[in-house]
N, C-alpha and C positions, 0 to 999 in steps of 0.2 A: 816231831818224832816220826821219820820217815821208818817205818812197820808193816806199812801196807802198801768157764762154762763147763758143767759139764757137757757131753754132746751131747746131741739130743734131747737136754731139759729146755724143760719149758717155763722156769722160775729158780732160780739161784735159791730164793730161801726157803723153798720144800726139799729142793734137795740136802742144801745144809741143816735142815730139823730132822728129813730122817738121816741124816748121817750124825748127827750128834744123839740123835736118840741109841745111836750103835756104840759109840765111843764116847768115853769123859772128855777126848782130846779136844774135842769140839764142846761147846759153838766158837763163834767168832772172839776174837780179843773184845775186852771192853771197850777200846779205845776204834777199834775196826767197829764194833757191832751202832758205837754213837753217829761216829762219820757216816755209814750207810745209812743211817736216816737223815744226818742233816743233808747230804748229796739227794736222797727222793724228795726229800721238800724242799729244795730248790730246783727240780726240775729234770733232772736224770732218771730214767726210769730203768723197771731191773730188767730189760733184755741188753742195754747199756751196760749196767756196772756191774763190775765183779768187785762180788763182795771182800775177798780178801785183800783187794787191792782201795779200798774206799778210804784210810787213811792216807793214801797217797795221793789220791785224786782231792779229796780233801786242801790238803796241803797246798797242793798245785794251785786248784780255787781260790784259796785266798791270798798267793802270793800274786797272784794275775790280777785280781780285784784290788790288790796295794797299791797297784799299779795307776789302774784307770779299771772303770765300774764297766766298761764297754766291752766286755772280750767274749768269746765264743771256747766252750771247753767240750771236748768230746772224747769219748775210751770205748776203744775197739779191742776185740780179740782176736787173734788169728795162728792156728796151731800153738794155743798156751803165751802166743810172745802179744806183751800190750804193746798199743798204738794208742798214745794221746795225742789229740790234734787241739792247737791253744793259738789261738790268735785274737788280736784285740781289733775290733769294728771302727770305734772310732777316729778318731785324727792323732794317730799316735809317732812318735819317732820311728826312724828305724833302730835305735836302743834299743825302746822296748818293744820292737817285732823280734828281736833277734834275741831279746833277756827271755820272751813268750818261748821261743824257740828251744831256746838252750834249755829253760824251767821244763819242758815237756819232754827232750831228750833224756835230762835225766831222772824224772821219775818214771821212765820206762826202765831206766838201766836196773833202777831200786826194784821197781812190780815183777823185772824178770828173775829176782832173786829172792823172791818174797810170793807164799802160798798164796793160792788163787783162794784158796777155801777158809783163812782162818786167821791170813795173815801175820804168820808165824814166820821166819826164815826158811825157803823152803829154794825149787831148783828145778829145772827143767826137766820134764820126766817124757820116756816116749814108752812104756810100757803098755799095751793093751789101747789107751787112750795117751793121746798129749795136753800134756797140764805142765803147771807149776805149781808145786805140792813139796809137802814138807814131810821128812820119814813118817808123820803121824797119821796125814790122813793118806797118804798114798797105798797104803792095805784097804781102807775104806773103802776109796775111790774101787779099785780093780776088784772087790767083792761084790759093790754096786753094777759094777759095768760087768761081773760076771752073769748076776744073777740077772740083767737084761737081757741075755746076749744066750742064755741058756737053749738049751735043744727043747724042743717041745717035743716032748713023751706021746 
């Protein structure tokens, strides 16, 4: 089931607790909240994964490991749009370099239409911050980013 920063944070999942302690919209899917743990115990850590997108990268995981147990998976951010980087280490075809390939092209096509935050159906936003957020948390987000960004009295 393909389903799945903010600036300046320093931990994906205090920002999404206190944003879900603001709104019912939140927390994560169940299906996103299980993936982002089995992705930190296998070795991705949270300045790596965004959480919304963790059954995608998920997914990706194991259709690479169907493959051959040898691959290298990596997910980047950059202005809201994912970059996964999937390549297999060992002595593998050029198939499956180019099947790693193609697997990694499109689960960025799915993460760029799919929240960053909750992993709901969501869409590229440039409002205040750049995300990929879904109408529900995107009032969040820009409350959050107001009340950082506030004037000091």
């Amino acid at each position: 089931m393909f389903t799945e920063e903010f600036y300046g944070r320093s931990d994906v999942a205090t920002t999404l607790s206190t944003m879900s302690e603001r709104a019912e919209h939140l927390p994560l899917l169940p299906d996103a909240a299980g993936a982002y743990e089995k992705l930190l115990a296998v070795g991705f850590d949270t300045e790596e994964l965004i959480a919304g997108w963790s059954v995608i990268l998920l997914e990706l995981r194991e259709r690479l490991a169907a493959r051959s147990p040898e691959f290298v998976l990596r997910a980047k951010e950059k202005f809201a749009l994912p970059t996964f980087v999937a390549y297999y280490t060992g002595d593998v075809s050029e198939q499956d370099k180019a099947v790693a390939e193609s697997a990694a092209r499109y689960s960025e096509s799915v993460a760029s239409l799919t929240c960053q935050w909750c992993s709901r159906p969501g869409r590229p936003r440039s409002e205040k911050i750049i995300t990929v957020a879904c109408d529900g948390c995107l009032p969040l987000l820009l409350a959050a980013w107001d009340e950082r960004h506030a004037p000091i009295s």
